[in-house]
N, CA, C and O atoms as a GROMACS GRO file, in nm:
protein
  208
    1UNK      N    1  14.044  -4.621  -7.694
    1UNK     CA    2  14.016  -4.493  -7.755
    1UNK      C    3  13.993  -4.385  -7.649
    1UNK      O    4  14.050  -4.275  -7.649
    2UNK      N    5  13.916  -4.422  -7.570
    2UNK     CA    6  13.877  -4.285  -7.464
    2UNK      C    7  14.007  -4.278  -7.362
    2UNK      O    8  13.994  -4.188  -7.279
    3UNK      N    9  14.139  -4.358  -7.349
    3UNK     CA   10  14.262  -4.380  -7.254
    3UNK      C   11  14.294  -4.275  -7.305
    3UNK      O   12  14.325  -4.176  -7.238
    4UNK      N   13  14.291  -4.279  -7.468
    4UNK     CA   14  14.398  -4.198  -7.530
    4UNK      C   15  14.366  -4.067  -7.537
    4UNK      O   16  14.457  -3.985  -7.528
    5UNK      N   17  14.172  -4.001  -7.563
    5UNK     CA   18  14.148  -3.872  -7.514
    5UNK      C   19  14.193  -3.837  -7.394
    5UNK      O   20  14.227  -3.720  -7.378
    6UNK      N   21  14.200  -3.919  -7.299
    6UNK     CA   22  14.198  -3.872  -7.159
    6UNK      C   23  14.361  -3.854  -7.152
    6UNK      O   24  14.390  -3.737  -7.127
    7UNK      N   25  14.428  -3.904  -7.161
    7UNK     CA   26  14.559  -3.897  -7.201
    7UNK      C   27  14.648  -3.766  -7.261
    7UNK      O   28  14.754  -3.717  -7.222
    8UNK      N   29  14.572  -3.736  -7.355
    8UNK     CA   30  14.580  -3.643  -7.439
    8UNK      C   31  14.521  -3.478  -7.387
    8UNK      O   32  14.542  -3.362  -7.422
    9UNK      N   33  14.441  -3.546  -7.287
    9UNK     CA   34  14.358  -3.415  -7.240
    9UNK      C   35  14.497  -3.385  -7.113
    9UNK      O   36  14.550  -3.276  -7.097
   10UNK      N   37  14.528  -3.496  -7.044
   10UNK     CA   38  14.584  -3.490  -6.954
   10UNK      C   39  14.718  -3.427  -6.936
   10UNK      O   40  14.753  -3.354  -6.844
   11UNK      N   41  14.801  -3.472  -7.056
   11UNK     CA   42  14.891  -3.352  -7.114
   11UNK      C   43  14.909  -3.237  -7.129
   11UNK      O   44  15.004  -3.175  -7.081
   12UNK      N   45  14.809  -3.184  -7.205
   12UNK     CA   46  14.785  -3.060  -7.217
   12UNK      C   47  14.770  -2.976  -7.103
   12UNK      O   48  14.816  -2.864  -7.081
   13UNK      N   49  14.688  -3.061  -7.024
   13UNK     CA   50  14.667  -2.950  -6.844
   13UNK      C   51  14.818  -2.946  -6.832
   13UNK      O   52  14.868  -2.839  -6.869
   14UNK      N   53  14.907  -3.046  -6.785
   14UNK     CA   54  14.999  -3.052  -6.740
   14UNK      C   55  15.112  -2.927  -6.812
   14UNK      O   56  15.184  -2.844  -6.756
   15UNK      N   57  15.088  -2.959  -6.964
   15UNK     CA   58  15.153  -2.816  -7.028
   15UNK      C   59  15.150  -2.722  -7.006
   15UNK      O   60  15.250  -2.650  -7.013
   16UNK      N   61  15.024  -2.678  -6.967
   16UNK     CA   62  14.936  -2.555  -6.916
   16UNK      C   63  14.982  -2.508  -6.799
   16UNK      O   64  15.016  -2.392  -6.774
   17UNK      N   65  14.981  -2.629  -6.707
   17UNK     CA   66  15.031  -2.564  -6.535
   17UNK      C   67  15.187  -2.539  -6.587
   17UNK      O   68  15.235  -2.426  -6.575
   18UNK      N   69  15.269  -2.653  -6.648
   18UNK     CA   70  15.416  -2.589  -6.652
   18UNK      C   71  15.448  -2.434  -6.680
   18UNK      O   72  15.498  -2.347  -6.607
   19UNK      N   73  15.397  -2.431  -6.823
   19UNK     CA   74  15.376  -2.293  -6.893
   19UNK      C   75  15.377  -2.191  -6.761
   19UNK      O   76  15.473  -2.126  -6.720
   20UNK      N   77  15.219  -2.198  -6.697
   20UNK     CA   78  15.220  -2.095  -6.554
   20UNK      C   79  15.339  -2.093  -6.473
   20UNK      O   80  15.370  -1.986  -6.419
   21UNK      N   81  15.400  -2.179  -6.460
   21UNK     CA   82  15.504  -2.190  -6.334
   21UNK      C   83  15.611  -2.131  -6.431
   21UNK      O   84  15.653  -2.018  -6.405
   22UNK      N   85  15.650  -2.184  -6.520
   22UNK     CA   86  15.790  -2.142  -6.594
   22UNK      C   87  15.751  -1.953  -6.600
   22UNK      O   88  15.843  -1.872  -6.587
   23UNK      N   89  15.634  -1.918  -6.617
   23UNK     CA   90  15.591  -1.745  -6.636
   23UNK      C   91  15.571  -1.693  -6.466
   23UNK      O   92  15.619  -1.589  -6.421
   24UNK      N   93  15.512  -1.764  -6.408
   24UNK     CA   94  15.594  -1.715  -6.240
   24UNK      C   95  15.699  -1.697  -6.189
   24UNK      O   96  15.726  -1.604  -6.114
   25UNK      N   97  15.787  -1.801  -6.231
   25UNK     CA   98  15.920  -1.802  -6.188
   25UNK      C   99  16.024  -1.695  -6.253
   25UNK      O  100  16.136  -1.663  -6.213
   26UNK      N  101  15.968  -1.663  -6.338
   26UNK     CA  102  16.051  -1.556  -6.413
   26UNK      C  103  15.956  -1.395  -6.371
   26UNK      O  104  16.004  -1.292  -6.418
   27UNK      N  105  15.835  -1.384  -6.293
   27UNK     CA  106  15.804  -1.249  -6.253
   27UNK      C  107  15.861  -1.240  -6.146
   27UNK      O  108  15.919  -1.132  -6.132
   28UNK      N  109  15.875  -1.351  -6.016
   28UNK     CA  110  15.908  -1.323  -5.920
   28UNK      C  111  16.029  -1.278  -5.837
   28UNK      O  112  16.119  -1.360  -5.851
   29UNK      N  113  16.055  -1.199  -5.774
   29UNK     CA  114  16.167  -1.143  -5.721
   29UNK      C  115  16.252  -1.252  -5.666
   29UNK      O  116  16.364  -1.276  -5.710
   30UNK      N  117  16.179  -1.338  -5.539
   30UNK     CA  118  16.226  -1.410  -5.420
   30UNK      C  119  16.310  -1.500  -5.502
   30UNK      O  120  16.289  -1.542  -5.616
   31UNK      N  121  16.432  -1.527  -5.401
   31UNK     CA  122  16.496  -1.642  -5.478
   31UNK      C  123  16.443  -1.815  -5.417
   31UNK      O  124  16.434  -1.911  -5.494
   32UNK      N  125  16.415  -1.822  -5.278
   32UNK     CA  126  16.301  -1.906  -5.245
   32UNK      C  127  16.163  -1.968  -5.362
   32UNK      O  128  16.142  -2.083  -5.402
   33UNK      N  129  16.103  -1.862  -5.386
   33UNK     CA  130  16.044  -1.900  -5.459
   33UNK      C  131  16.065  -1.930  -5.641
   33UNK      O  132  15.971  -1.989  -5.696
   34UNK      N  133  16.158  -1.899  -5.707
   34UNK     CA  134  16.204  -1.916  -5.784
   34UNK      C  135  16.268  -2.084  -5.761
   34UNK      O  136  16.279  -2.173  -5.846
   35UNK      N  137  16.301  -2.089  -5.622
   35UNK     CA  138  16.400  -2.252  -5.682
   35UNK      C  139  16.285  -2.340  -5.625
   35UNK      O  140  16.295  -2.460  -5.649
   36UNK      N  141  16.162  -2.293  -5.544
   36UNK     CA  142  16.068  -2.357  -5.522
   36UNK      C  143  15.977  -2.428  -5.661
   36UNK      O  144  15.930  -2.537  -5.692
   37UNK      N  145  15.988  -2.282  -5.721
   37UNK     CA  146  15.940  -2.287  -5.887
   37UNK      C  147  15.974  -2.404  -5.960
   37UNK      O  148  15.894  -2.484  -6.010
   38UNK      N  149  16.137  -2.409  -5.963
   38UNK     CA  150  16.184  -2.450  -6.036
   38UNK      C  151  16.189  -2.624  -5.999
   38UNK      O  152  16.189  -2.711  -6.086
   39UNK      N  153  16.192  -2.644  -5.878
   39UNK     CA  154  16.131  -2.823  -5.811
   39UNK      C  155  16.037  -2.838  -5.899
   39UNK      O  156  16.072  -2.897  -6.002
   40UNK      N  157  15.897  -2.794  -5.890
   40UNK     CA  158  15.775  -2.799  -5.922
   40UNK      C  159  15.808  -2.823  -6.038
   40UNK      O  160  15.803  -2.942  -6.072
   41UNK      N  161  15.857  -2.712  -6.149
   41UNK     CA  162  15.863  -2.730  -6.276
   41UNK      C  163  15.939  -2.890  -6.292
   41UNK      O  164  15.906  -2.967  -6.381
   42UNK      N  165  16.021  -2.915  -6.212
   42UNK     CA  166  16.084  -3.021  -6.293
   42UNK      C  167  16.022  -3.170  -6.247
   42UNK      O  168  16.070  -3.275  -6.291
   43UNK      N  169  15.916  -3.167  -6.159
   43UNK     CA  170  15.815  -3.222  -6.105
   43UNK      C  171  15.708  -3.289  -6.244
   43UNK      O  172  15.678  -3.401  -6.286
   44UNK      N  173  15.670  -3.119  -6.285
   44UNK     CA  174  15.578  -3.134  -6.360
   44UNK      C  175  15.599  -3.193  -6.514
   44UNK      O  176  15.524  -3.261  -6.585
   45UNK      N  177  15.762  -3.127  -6.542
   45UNK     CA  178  15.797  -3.197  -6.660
   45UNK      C  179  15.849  -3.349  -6.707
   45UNK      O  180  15.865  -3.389  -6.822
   46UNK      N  181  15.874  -3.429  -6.567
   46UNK     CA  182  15.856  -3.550  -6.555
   46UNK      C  183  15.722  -3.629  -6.623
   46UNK      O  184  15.710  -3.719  -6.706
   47UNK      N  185  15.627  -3.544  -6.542
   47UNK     CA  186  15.473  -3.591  -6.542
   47UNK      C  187  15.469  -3.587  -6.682
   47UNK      O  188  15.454  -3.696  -6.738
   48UNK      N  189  15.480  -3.485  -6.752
   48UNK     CA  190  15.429  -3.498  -6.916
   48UNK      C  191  15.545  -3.575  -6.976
   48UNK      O  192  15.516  -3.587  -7.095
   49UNK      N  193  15.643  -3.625  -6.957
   49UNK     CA  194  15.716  -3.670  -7.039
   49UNK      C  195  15.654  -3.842  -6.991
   49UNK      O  196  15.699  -3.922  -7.073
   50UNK      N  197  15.554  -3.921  -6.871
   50UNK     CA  198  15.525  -3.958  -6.809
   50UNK      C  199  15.651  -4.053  -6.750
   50UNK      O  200  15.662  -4.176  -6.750
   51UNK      N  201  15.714  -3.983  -6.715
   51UNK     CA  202  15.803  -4.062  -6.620
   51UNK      C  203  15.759  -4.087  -6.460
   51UNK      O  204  15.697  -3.997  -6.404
   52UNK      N  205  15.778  -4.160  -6.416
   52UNK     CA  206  15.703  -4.189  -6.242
   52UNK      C  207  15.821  -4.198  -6.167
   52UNK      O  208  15.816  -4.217  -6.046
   0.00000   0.00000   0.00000
């Protein structure tokens, strides 16, 4: 029971940071940082889908 709060909690952060990065990557000018962005993002969307 508490795997699955924590689990559940753990997701959500992870949604949360994507969300930020996917809304950075689209203010920022640099193209550096945009494909830097875009690693990360696909980093992070691994993590919630929990792939390792």
């Amino acid at each position: 029971m508490l795997t699955t709060i924590i689990t559940i909690l753990y997701l959500a952060l992870i949604a949360i940071i994507c969300i930020m990065v996917v809304i950075y990557v689209y203010k920022t000018e640099k193209i550096t940082e945009k494909i830097t962005g875009a690693i990360i993002l696909i980093l992070f969307i691994l993590r919630l889908l929990l792939i390792k």
